[in-house]
C-alpha positions in Angstrom: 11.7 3.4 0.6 11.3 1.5 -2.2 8.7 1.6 -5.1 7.0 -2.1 -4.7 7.6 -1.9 -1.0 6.0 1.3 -1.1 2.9 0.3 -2.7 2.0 -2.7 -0.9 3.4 -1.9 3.0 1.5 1.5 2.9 -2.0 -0.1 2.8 -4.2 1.2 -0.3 -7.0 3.6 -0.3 -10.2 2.7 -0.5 -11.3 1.3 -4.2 -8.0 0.3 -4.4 -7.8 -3.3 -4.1 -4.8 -5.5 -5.2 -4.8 -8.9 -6.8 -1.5 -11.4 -7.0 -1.5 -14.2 -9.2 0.7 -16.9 -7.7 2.6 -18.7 -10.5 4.5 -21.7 -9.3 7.3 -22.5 -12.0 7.2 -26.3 -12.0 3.1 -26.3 -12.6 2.6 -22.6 -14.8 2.2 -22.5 -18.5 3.2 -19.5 -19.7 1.5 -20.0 -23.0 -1.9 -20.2 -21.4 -1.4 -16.8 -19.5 -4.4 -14.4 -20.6 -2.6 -11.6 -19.4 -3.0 -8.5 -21.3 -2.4 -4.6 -21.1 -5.8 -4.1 -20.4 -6.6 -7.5 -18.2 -3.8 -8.1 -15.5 -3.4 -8.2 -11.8 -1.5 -5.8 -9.4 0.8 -7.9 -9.0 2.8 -11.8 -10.1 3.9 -13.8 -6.9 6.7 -16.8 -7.8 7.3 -19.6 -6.3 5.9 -22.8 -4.5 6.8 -25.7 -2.0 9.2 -27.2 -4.2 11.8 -26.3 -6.4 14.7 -24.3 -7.2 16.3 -21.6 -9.2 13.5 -19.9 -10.2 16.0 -17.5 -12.8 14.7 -19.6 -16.2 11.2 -19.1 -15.1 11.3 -15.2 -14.3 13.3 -14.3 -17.4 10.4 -15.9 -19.4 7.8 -14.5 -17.4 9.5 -10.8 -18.2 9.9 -12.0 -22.0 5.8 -12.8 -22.0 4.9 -9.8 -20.4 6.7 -7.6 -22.1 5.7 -9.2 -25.5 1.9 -8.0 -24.0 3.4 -5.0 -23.5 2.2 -5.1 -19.5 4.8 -3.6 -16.8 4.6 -5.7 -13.6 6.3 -6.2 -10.7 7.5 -9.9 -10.1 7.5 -11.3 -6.7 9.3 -13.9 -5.2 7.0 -15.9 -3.5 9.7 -18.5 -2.3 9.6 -22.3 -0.6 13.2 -22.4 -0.3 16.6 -20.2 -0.1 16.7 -22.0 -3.6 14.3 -20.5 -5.4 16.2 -17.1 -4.7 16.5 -15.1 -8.2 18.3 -11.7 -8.7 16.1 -11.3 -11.8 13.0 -10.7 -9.5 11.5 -7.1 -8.6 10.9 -7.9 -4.8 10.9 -11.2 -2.4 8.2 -11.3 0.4 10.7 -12.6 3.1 8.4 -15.1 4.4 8.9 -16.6 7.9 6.8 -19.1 9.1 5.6 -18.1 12.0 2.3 -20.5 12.6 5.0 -23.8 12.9 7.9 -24.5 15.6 10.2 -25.6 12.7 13.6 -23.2 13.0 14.4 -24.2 9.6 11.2 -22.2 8.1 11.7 -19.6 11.0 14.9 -18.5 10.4 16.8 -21.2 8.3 15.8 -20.6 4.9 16.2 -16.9 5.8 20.3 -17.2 6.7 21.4 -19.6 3.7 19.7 -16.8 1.5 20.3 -13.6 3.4 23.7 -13.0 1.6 22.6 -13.3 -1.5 19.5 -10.8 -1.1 21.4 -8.3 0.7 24.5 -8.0 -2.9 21.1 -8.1 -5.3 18.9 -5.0 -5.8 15.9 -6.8 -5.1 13.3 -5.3 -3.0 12.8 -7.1 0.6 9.4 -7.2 2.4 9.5 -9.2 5.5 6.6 -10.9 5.5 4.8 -13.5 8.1 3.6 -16.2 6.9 0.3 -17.9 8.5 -1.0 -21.3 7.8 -4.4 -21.0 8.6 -6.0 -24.4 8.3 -8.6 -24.6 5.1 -9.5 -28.3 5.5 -6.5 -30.1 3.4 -3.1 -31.0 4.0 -0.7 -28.9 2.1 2.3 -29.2 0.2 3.8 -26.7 2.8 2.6 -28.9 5.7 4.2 -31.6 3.9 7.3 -30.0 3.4 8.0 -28.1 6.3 6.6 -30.5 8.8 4.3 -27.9 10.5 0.7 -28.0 10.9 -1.8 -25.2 10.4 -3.4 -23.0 13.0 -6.9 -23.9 14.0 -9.6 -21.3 13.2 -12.5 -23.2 14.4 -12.2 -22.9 17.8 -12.4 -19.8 20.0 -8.9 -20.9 21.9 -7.7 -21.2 18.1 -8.7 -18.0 16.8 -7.0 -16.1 19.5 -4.2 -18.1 18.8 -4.1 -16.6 15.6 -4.7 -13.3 16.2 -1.8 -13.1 18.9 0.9 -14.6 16.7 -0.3 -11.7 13.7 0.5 -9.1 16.7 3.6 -11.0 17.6 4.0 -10.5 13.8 3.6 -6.8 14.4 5.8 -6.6 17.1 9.0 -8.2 16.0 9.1 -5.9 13.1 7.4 -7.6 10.3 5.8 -5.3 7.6 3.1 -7.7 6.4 0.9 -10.7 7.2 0.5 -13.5 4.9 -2.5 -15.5 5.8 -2.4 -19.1 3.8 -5.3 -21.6 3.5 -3.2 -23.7 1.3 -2.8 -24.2 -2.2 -6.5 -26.4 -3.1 -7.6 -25.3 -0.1 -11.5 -26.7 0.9 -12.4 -23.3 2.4 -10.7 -20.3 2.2 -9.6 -17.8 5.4 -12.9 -17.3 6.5 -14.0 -13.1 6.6 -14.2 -13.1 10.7 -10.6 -14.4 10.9 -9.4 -11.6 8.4 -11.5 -9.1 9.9 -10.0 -9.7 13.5 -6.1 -9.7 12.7 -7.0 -6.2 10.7 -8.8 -4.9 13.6 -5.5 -6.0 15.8 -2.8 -5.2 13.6 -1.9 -2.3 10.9 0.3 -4.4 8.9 -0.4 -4.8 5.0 -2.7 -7.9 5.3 -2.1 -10.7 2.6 -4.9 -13.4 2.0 -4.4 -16.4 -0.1 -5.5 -20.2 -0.5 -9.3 -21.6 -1.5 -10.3 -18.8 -3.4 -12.2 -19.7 -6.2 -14.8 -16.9 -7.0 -15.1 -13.4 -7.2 -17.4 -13.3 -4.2 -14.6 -15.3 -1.8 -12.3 -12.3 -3.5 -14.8 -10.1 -2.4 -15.4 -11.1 0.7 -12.0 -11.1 1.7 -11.3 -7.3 0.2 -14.6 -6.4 2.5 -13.3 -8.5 5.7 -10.0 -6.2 5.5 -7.1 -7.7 3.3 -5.3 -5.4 1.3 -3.9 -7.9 -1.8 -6.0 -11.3 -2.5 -4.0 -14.1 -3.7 -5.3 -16.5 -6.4 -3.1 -19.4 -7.9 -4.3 -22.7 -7.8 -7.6 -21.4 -9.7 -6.2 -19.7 -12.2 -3.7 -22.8 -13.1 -6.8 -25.1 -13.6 -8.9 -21.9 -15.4 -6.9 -19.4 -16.6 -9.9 -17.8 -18.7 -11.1 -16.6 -15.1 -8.7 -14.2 -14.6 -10.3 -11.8 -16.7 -13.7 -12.2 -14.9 -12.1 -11.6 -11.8 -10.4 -8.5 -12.8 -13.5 -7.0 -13.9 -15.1 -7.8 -11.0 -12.3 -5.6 -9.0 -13.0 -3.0 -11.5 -17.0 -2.9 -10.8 -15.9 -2.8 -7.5 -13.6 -0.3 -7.3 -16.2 2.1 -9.4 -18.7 1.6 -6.6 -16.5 2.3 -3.7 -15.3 5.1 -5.2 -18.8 6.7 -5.2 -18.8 6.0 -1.7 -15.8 7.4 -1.1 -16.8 10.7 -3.4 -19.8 10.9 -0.8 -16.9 10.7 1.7 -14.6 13.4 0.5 -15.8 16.4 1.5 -16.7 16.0 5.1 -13.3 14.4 5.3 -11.6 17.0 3.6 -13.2 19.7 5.9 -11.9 17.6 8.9 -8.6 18.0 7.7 -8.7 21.4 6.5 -10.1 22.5 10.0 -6.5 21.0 11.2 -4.9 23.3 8.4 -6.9 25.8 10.0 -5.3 25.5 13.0 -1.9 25.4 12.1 -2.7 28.7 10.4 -3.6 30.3 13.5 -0.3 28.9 15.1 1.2 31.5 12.2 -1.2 33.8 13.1 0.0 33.6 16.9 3.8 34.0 16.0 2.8 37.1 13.5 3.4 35.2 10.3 1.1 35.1 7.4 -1.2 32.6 8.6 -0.8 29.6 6.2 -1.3 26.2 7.2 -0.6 22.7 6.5 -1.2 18.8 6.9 -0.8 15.7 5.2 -2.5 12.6 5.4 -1.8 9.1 4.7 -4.2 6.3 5.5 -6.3 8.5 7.6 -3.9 9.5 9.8 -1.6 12.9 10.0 1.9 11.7 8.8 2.8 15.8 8.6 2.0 19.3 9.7 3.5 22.7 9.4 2.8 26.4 8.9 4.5 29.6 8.1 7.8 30.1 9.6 9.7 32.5 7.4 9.8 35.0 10.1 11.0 33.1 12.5 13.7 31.2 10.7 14.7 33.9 8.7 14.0 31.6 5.8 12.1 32.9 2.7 11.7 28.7 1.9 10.2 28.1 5.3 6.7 27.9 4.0 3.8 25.6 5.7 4.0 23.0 3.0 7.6 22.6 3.1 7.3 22.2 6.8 4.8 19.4 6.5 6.3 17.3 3.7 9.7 18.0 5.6 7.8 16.2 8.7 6.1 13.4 6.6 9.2 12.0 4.6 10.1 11.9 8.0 7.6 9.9 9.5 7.5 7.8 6.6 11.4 7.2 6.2 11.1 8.0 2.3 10.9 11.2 0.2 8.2 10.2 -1.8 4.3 10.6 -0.7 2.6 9.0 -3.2 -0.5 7.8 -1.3 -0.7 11.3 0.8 -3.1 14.0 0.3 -1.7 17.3 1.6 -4.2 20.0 3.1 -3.3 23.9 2.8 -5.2 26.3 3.8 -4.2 28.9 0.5 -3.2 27.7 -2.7 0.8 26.8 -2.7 3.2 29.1 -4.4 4.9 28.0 -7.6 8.2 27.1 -5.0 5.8 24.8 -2.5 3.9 22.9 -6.1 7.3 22.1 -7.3 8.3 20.4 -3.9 4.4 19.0 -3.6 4.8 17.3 -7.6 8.5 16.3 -6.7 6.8 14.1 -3.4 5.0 12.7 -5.7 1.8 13.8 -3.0 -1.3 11.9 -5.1 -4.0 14.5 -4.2 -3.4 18.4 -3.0 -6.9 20.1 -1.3 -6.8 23.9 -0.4 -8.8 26.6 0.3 -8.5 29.9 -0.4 -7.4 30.7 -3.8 -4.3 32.6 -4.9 -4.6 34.7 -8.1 -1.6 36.9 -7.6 0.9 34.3 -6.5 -0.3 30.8 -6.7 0.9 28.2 -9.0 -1.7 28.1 -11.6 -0.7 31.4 -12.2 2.3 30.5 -13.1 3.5 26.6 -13.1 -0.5 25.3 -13.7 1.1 21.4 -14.9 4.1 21.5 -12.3 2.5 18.7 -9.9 3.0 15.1 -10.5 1.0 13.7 -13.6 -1.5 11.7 -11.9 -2.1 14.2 -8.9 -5.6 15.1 -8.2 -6.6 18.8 -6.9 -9.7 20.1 -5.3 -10.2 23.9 -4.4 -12.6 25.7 -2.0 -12.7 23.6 0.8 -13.5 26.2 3.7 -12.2 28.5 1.3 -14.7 31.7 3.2 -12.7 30.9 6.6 -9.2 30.2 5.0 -9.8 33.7 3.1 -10.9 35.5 6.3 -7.7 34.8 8.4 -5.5 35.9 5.5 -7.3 38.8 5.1 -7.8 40.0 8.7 -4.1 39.4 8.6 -3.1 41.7 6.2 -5.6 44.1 7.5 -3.8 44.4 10.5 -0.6 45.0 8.9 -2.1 48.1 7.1 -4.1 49.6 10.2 
């Protein structure tokens, strides 16, 4: 899997929250952008209702960031099959879903699709949900659809049921759209809902004009808030806004500290008992899991024995199982649980995943990595020692114990 696609399909951890600014080429001045290497979003969305070849404007957009000496990913964002541009990082392949017109369906999609697939642009196929924010749109307008209702209980479902129908036909993220100068934006209960009846990356745009809306929708359960038509008007927000994400991402991240450690025992535990799986087939009782979003994507323990394999260690086993489950080889957002420190061998395969964060228990003075390779995982990788480290130490010693008796 790709790197952008990546990052925003594998929804972020908490204190992680993602802002787009959406830049439409025939309205943005580039001059006025107050992005800077310190004050930027996550992300620059292009494109609008209208238009064509968007080339001229991302070229520019590249020139101006990288005068600013700021590395961002640029995302198509587009109207049309027009505004298509090999010169992008990624195109949410946006299919209107909340209309009945085929030509937004599926259309736009085939007069483009050939183009997309020769480029090396990355594709995320993306619904996209007109929510109704008390205007008419330029995308009503141009598309000849009208928005779904959210004030009525028949409405609401309606929404919710096309976001699983979303889910169901394959799509890897929801776009929920109030509308460019939108009255009000997609109200908290609406988000909240498709997030409790979907897992799909969850996109929120339209009407949002503070950092409390922004904050609201973050709290309700989107994963990247959308902001255009704002910023256009006052671009000197931008930097107010990103500090507000900032604040906010320090606070949750205290809560999440608080967090850690009775997660990180939870999971251990699970190492725990894919040690004593080991244990049970007489190999040195070592075990492993990895977790992405709260859930297990991988699990594994000892198996040299039984394979015959001196490289069939738990940690190989579970990263193994969870570029598997993920269809990529790198775990970026995964935090792997091992019940004794890994080996130099296991921390080069953990740093070359790319696994963000590596918990263990028991230490390993004689033959674990910081013995040896201490810098070998990836730069920005996180470690924490000693969880359960007394019970992870007793089944490797009771182990060995054995052996000698």
């Amino acid at each position: 899997m790709d790197e952008i696609n990546h990052n925003i399909l594998y929804r972020p951890n908490l204190g992680d929250k993602k802002l787009a600014l959406l830049l439409d080429p025939e309205k943005a001045d580039l001059s006025a952008l107050p992005i800077t290497e310190e004050c930027h979003p996550d992300y620059i969305f292009v494109g609008g209702s209208t238009g064509g070849d968007t080339t001229p404007f991302v070229r520019a957009l590249k020139e101006k960031l990288s005068i600013v000496n700021c590395q961002l990913s640029i995302i198509l964002f587009p109207g049309s099959a027009a505004q298509f541009t090999p010169e992008a990082d990624a195109i949410l392949y946006l299919s209107l879903l909340s209309g009945d017109n085929p030509e937004y369906l599926v259309g736009q999609q085939v007069k483009s699709a050939r183009r997309i697939h020769a480029s090396s642009v990355e594709v995320i196929p993306t619904a996209y949900i007109l929510i109704d924010g008390g205007v008419e749109t330029s995308t009503m307008r141009v598309t000849g659809t009208k928005p779904l209702n959210p004030s009525t209980a028949e409405g609401v479902q309606t929404i919710i049921d096309t976001c699983i129908a979303a889910e169901l036909m394959g799509k890897k993220a929801i776009y929920l759209e109030a509308g460019s100068g939108a009255k009000t934006p997609v109200s908290p209960d609406i988000i909240r809902e498709v997030r409790k009846n979907t897992s799909l990356t969850l996109i929120v745009g339209g009407g949002i004009r503070t950092p409390e809306a922004m904050n609201a929708a973050y709290s309700a359960g989107a994963d990247i808030v959308v902001i255009g038509n704002h910023f256009e008007l006052h671009p000197e927000d931008l930097k107010s806004f990103c500090r507000n994400i900032e604040i906010s991402k320090s606070r949750d991240l205290e809560i999440s500290k608080s967090q850690n450690l009775e997660t990180d025992e939870r999971f251990m535990r699970l190492a725990l008992c894919e040690a004593e799986k080991a244990l049970a087939a007489d190999e040195i009782p070592i075990g492993c899991v990895i977790v992405s979003q709260g859930q297990i994507i991988g699990r594994g323990h000892n198996l040299t024995e039984t394979l015959s394999d001196v490289t069939a260690h738990a940690e190989i086993q579970a990263i193994t199982a969870a570029t598997q489950t993920l269809g990529g080889k790198y775990l970026p957002d995964a935090t792997l649980y091992v019940t004794v420190e890994p080996c130099p061998m296991c921390a080069g395969a953990i740093g070359w995943s790319q696994i963000s964060r590596i918990v263990f228990g028991a230490p390993d003075p004689k033959r674990g990595y910081r013995t040896y390779a201490p810098r070998v995982f990836h730069p920005k990788a996180t470690v924490t020692a000693g969880v359960l480290e007394d019970e992870c130490r007793t089944l490797m010693q009771e182990f060995f114990k054995s052996k000698r008796s």
